[in-house]
N, C-alpha and C positions, 0 to 999 in steps of 0.2 A: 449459625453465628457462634456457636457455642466451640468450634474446632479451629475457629479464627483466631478467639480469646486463646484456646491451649498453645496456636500454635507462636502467637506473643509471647506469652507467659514464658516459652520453651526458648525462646529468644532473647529474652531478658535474662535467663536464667545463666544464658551460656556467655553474653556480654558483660557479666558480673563484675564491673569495673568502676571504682568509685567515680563519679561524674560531679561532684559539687561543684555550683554554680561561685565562683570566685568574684569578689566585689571590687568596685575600679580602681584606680591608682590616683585618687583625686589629690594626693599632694603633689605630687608630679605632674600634671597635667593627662598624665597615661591611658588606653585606652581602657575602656571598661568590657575585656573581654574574659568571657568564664572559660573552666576548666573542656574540650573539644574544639575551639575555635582556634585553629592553630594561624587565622591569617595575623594577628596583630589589631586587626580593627575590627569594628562593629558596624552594622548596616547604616545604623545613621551617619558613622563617617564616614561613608564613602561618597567618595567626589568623581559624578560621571565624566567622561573624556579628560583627569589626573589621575584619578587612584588606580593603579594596576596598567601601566599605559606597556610596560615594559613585559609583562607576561605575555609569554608564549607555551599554549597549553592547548589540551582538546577536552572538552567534557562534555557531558548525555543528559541529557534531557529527558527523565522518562514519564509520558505523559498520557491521560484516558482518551484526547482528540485526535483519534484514525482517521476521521475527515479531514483535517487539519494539514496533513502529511499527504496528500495527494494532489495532482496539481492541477485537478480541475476542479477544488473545490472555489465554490463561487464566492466567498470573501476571501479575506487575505490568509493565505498559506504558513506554515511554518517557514517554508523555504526563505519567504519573502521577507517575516519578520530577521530572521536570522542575517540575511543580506543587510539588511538596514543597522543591525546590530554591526555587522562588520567593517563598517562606513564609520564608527568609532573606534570598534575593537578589532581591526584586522590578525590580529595574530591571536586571538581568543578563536580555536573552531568549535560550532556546536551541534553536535550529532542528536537528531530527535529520535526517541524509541517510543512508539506506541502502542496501546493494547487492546482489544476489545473487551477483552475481560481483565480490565486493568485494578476492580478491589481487591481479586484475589490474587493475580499474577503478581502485582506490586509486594502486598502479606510476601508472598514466595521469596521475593529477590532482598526482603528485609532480613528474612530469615537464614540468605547465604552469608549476610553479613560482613562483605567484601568492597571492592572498589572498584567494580560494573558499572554503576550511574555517579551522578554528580549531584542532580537536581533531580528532587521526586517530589509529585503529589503526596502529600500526606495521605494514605488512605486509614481504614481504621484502627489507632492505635491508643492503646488508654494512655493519659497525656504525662501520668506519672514516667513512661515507657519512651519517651521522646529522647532524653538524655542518651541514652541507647544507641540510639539511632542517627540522629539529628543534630549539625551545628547551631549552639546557641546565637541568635544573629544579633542580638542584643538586650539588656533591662527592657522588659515591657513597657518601664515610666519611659524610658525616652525612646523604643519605638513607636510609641502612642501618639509624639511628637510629629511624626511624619507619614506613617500609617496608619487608614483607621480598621478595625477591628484589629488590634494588636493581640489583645489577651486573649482571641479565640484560640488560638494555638500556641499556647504560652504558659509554664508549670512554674512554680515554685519563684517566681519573678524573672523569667527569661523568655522571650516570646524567639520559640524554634521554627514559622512559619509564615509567610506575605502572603494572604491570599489572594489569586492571579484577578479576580474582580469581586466588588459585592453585586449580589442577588436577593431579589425579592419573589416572595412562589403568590401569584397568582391563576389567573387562568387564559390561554390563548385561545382568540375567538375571530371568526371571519364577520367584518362591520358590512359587506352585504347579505350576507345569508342573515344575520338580524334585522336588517333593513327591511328584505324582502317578506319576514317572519313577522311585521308590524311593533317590534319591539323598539320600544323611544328612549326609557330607561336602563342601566345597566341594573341589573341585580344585585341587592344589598343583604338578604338573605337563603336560605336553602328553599325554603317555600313559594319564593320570585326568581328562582334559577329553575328548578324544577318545570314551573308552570312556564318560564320562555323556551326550555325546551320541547316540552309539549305543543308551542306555536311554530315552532322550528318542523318540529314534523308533521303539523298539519299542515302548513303551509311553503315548506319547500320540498327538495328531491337530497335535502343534506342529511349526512350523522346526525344529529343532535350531539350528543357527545359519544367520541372514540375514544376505549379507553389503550391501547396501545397491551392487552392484555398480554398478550406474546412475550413483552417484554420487563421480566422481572424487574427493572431498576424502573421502568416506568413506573408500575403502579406503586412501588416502592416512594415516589413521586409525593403520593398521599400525605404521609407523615409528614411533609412540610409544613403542611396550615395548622395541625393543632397546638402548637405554643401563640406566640404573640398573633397569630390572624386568628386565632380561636378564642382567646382569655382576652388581648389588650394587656397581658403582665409579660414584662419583660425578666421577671423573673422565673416563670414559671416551668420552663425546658429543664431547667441546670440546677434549679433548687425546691420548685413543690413536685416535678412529675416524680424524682425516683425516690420521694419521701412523703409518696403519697398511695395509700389502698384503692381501687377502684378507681383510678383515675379515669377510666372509659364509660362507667356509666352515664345517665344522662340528666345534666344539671339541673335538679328538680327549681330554680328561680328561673332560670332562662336554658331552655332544651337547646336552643336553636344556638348556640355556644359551646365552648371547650370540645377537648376529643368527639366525644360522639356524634357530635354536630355534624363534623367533617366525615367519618366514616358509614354518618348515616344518610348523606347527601350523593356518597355514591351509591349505597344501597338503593336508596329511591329509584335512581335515575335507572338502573340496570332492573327492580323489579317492575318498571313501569315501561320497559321496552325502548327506550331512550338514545339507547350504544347502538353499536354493528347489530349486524343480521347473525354473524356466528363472529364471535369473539377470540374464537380460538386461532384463526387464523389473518388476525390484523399482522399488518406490519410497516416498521417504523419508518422505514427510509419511503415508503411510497407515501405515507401518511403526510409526510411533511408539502407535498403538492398536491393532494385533497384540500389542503386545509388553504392553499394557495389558492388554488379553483373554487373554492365553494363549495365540495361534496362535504366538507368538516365543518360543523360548526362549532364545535371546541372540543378544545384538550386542556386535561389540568396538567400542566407542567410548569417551570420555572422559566424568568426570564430569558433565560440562555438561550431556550427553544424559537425564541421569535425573529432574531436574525436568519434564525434554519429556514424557516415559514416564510419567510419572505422572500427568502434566494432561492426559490422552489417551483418559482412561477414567473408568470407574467404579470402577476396581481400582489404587487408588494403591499399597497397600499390599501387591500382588503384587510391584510392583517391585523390585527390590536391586540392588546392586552387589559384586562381586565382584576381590576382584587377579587380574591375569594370570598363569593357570595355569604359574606358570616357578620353580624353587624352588633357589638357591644356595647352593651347604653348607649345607645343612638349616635357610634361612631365605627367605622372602618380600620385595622390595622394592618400593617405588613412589618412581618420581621427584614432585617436588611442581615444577611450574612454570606459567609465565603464561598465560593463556589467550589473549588480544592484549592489546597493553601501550597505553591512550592517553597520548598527544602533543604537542607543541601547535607550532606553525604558525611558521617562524621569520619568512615576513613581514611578519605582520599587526602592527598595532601597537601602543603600549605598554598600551591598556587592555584591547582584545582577550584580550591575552598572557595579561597578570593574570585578566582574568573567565575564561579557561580555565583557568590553575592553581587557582582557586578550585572552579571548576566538578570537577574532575580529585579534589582534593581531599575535597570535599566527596561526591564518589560514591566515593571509598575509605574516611571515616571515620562517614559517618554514613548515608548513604542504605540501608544492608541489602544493597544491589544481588549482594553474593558469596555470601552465604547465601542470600538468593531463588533464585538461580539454582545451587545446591547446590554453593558455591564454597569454596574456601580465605579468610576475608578478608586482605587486604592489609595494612591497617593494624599498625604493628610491635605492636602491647599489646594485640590481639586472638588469643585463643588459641584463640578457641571452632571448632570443627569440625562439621561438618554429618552431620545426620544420616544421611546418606547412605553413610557410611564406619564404620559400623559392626562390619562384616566385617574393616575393615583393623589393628583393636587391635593384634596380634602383627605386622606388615608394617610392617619399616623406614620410615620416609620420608628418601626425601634429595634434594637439591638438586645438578643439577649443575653442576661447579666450572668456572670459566671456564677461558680459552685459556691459553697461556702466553703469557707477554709476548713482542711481535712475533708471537705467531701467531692473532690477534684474527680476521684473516679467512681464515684457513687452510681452516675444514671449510668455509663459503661457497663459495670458489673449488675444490676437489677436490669439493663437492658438485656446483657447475653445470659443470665440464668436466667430471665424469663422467657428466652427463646425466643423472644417477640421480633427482636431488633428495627424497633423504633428510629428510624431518621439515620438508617444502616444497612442500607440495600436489600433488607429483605420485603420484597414484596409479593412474595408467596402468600403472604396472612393475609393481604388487599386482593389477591387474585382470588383467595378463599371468597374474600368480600361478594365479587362477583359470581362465583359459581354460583354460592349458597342464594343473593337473589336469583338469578335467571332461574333456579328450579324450585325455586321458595321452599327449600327442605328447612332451612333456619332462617330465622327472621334476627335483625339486625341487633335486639338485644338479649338474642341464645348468643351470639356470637362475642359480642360487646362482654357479656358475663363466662363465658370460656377465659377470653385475655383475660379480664379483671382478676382471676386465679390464678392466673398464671406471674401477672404482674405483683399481684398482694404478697406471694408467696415469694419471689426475688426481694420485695424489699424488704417482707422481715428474719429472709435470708443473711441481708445485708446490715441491719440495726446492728 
């Protein structure tokens, strides 16, 4: 994580071009567009099938969904959504680019700094760094009006990203392989997750839980649950973790909470023989019809995974989703946030800009694309929720709260000097998790107190 940060830093250093955010034209009526937005308008103004009717342009798409771009994948295709797009915008074309290793390839093509894409996933960029890179799409106050999570990707009062749907990270589970496992209850804690999959494998022929080891961004997966499904504070991600010592040890009031709760629930379940037979060789694309069939009985992943799980088989209808087994003064939380947020391109030029906020737009308010893909939608006056989240009625949902003012890049930077990278694709540290159970050479709080140095020591790097 630490060469991702240099290779930013090395990027920002060479775009070194004043970017001040420019305040609107409210005597004039004028748009309120900052200093890189060369369309004239701003996302809340634009008007689907008026604004841009007259452009004729091509722009790229560059995106982490390589299933997406193939045309027997089993929900709806890019190909298809972009057809539909062109039933308004016929002279807008849009060319999809994907990647399989799209955090780092993305880093790469920021770093050419040219007019190759149009629209990009945000991948990880400290948000001070955004200007850089990214068209301001409008004031966060009045993107907030129409989109929700606006300030997730939003500096200095400009929100530079729409994210394509919100998500909640629980856990996906097949409802007969618990059926058949005599489990009547969903699990509310680590101590009642552990013990149903111990009935899982006394009593069927399934995983208990896969952990998808093979695949770094999976177990990377993890960090999900320790803000708001671990604490219930919505504060806690963006303003206690990177100003706080020790945040991994284990909450001497209630254990069975915050960080270690979660990384010690997969410990359990791996030193207790719980996963695969050999871990080293899962893999992901076959996993996803296990879990169809009933050889899976869970995986912790995010919701995005459960439409995969169910297009995977013959047995959609096995699949569910479930909260993270974590339970807070006698309530359940889930954070709700971005899944990747699209972008748009600060070089390209002024019709580019526009056919990608239209483009941008147009796949947050009308294309389905969130619900398809068993999402949150974005749009602010869409309230509707997926069926997916059935189980979640009683489970808080919260949002979390930004940084505090001047500490915008704080958990960024105590994230990559402590090498950890927390909620940043490294899941190497989680794959550790694993090893270190299955051969019990460390036990879960040698491990827990290695990070805890490691973390203590970026944040009073960072003071």
């Amino acid at each position: 994580m630490k060469a991702k940060k240099i290779a930013a830093v090395f990027l920002a250093a060479a775009c070194a071009v004043s970017m001040a955010a420019c305040g609107g034209n409210s005597a004039d009526g004028g748009s309120k567009t900052a200093e890189g937005n060369k369309t004239g308008v701003t996302y809340p103004e634009i008007k689907l099938g008026e604004t841009g009717k007259d452009i004729k342009t091509t722009i790229t798409f560059m995106n982490n969904r390589t299933d997406m771009n193939l045309d027997n994948y089993p929900g709806k295709n890019w190909k298809s959504y972009i057809e539909d797009f062109n039933k308004v915008y016929p002279n807008i074309e849009v060319k999809v680019q994907t990647d399989s290793n799209y955090a780092d390839s993305s880093l790469t093509r920021l770093q050419a700094n040219n007019d190759s894409w149009d629209i990009m996933m945000i991948p990880a960029v400290d948000k001070s760094e955004y200007k850089n890179y990214f068209v301001p799409l409008g004031e966060t106050a009045d993107m907030e009006k129409v989109v929700k999570l606006a300030d997730e990707k939003a500096y200095d009062g400009q929100t530079y990203g729409v994210a394509n749907n919100g998500v909640t990270a629980g856990v996906v589970y097949n409802k007969k392989v618990f059926e058949q496992a005599g489990i009547k209850d969903l699990p509310k804690t680590p101590e009642e997750f552990v013990a149903d999959l111990k009935l899982v494998k006394e009593k069927t022929d399934a995983v208990p839980l896969y952990t998808n080891f093979a695949e770094e961004w999976a177990m990377g997966a993890w960090d999900q649950y320790i803000g708001g499904n671990a604490t219930g504070d919505s504060k806690y991600m963006n303003q206690v973790l990177p100003n706080t010592k020790d945040p991994f040890k284990k909450d001497s009031t209630d254990p069975d909470t915050h960080p270690y709760a979660v990384y010690k629930t997969l410990y359990d379940v791996v030193s207790n023989g719980l996963n695969e037979d050999d871990y080293s060789t899962t893999d992901w694309e076959s996993s996803k019809g296990k879990m169809n069939n009933g050889q899976i009985a869970t995986m912790v992943l995010g919701a995005w995974a459960v439409p995969q799980m169910k297009q995977a088989g013959d047995n959609p209808d096995d699949v569910g989703y479930m909260p993270f087994p974590i339970t807070v003064n006698g309530k359940q939380y889930a954070t709700i946030a971005g899944d990747y947020s699209m972008a748009i391109n600060k070089n390209v030029d002024k019709d580019r800009q526009e056919a990608s906020m239209i483009f941008i737009k147009w796949m947050t308010e009308k294309s389905g694309f969130a619900l398809n893909e068993g999402g949150i939608p974005i749009a602010k006056d869409d309230d509707t929720m997926p069926e997916i989240y059935e189980q979640f009625k009683d489970v808080e949902l919260i949002t979390d709260a930004p940084a505090k003012k001047g500490q915008e890049d704080l958990l960024a930077n105590v994230n990559s000097d402590s090498e950890l990278g927390v909620n940043n694709g490294n899941g190497k540290k989680i794959q550790d998790i694993v090893v270190q159970a299955s051969t019990k050479a460390k036990t879960i709080d040698q491990i827990m107190d290695e990070w805890n140095a490691k973390w203590s020591q970026a944040v009073e790097d960072n003071q």
